[in-house]
SERONU-834320 format. One record per atom (N, C-alpha, C): x, y, z. Coordinates in steps of 0.001 Angstrom, whole numbers, plus 500000, padded with zeros to 6 digits. Layout:
REM residues N
XYZ
...
//
This chain:
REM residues 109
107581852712249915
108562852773250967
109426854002250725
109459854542251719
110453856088251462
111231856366252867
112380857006252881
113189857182253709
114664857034253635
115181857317254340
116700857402254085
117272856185254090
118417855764254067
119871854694254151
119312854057255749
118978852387255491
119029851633256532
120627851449256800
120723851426258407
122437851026259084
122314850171259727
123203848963259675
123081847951260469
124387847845261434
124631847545262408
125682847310262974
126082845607263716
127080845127262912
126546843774263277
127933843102264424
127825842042264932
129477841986265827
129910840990264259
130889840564264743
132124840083263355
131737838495263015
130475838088263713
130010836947263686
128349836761262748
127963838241262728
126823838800261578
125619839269262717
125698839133264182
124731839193264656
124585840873264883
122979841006265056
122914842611264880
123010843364266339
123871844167266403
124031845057267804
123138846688267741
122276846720266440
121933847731266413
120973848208265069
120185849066264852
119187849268263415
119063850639263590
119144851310262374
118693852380262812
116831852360262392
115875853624262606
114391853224261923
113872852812260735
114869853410259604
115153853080258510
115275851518258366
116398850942258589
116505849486258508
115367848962258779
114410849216260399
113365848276260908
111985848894259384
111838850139258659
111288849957257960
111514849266256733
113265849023256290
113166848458255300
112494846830255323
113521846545256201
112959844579256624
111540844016257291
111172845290257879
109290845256258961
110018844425260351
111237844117260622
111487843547261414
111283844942262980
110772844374264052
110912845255265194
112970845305265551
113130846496266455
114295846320266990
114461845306267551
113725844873268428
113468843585269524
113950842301268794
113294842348267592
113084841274266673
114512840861265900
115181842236265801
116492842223265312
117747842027266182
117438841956267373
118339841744268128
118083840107268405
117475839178267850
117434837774267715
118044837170266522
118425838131265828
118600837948264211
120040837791263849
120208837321263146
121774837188262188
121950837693261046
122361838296260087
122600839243258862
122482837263257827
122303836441258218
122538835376257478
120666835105257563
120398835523258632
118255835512258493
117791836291257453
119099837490257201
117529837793255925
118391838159254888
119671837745254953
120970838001253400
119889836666252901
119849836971251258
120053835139250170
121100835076249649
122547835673250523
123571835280249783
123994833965250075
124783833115249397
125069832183250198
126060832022250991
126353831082252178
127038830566253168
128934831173252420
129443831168251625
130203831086250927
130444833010250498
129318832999250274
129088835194249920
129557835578250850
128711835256252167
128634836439253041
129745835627253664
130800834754253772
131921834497254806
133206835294253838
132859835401252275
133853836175251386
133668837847252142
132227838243252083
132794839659252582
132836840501254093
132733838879254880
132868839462256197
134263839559256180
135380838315255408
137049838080255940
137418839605255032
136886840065254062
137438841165253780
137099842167255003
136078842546255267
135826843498256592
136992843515257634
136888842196257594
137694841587258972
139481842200258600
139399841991257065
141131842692256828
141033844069256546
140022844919256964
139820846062256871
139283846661255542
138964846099254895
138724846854253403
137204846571253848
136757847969252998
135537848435252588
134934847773251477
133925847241251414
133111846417250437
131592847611249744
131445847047248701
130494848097248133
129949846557247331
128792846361247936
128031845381246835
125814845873246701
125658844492245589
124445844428245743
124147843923246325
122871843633247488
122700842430248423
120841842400248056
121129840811247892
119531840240247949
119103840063249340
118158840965249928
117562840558251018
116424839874251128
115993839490252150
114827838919252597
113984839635253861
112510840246253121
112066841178254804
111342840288255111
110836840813256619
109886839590257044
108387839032256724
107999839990255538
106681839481255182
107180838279254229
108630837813253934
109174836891252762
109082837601251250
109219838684251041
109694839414249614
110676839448249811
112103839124248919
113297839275248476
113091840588247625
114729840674247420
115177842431246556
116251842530246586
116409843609246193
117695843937245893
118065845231246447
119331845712246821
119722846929247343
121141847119247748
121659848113247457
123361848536247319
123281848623248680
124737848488249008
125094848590250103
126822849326250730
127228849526251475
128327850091251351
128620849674253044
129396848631253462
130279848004254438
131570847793254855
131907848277256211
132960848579257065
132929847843258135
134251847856258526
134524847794259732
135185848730260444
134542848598261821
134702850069262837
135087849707263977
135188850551265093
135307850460266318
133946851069266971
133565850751267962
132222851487268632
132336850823270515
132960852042271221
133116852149272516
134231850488272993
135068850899271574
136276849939272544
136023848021271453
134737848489271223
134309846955270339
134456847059268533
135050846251267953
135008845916266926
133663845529266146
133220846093265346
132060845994264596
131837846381263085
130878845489262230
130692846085261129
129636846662260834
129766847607259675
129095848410259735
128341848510258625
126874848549258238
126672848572256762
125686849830256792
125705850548255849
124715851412255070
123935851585254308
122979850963253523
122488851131252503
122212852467251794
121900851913250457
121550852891249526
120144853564250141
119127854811249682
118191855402250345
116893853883250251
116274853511251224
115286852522251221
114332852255250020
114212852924249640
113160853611248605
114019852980247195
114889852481247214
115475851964246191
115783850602246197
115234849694247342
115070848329247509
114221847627246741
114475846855245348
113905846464244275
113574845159244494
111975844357244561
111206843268244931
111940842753243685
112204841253243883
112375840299243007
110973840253242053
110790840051240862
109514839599240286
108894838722240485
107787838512240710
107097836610240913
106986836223239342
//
């Protein structure tokens, strides 16, 4: 897998408003596919993680973590991340970046 920093743009509830090509290669998810999706379909953080660093978003601070994902063939991993909250045409949104794709580390079996 090679390519730059997947971006996700999600509304303040986790759902995705946006991917850039990067992202749809990191997860194999289509755009289509991601616009059905919730940042809680393919986080393994738990219920409890991801409501800790959305209320920080939500109070404006910038979060820098590791996040275990899940793509859609079902491999988990690992991959840095770096999350905001923004404005985009009047709407409130967060914003995440990852580290370059190519650095998304498979859990071991």
């Amino acid at each position: 897998m090679t390519g730059g920093s997947a971006v996700f743009v999600n509304d303040d509830e986790g759902r995705y408003l946006a991917v850039n090509d990067a992202a749809i290669a990191l997860l194999g998810y289509s755009r289509e596919e991601f616009a059905a999706l919730n940042a809680r379909d393919v986080s393994v953080a738990s219920e409890d993680e991801l409501a800790e660093v959305y209320a920080m978003l939500k109070r404006g601070r910038s979060v820098r973590r590791i996040a275990r994902l899940r793509r859609k063939d079902g491999v988990t991993g690992t991959i840095s991340y770096v999350g905001l909250e923004s404005v985009v045409a009047g709407l409130p949104v967060i914003v995440a970046v990852t580290a370059p794709i190519d650095t998304f580390t498979p859990d071991s079996a």
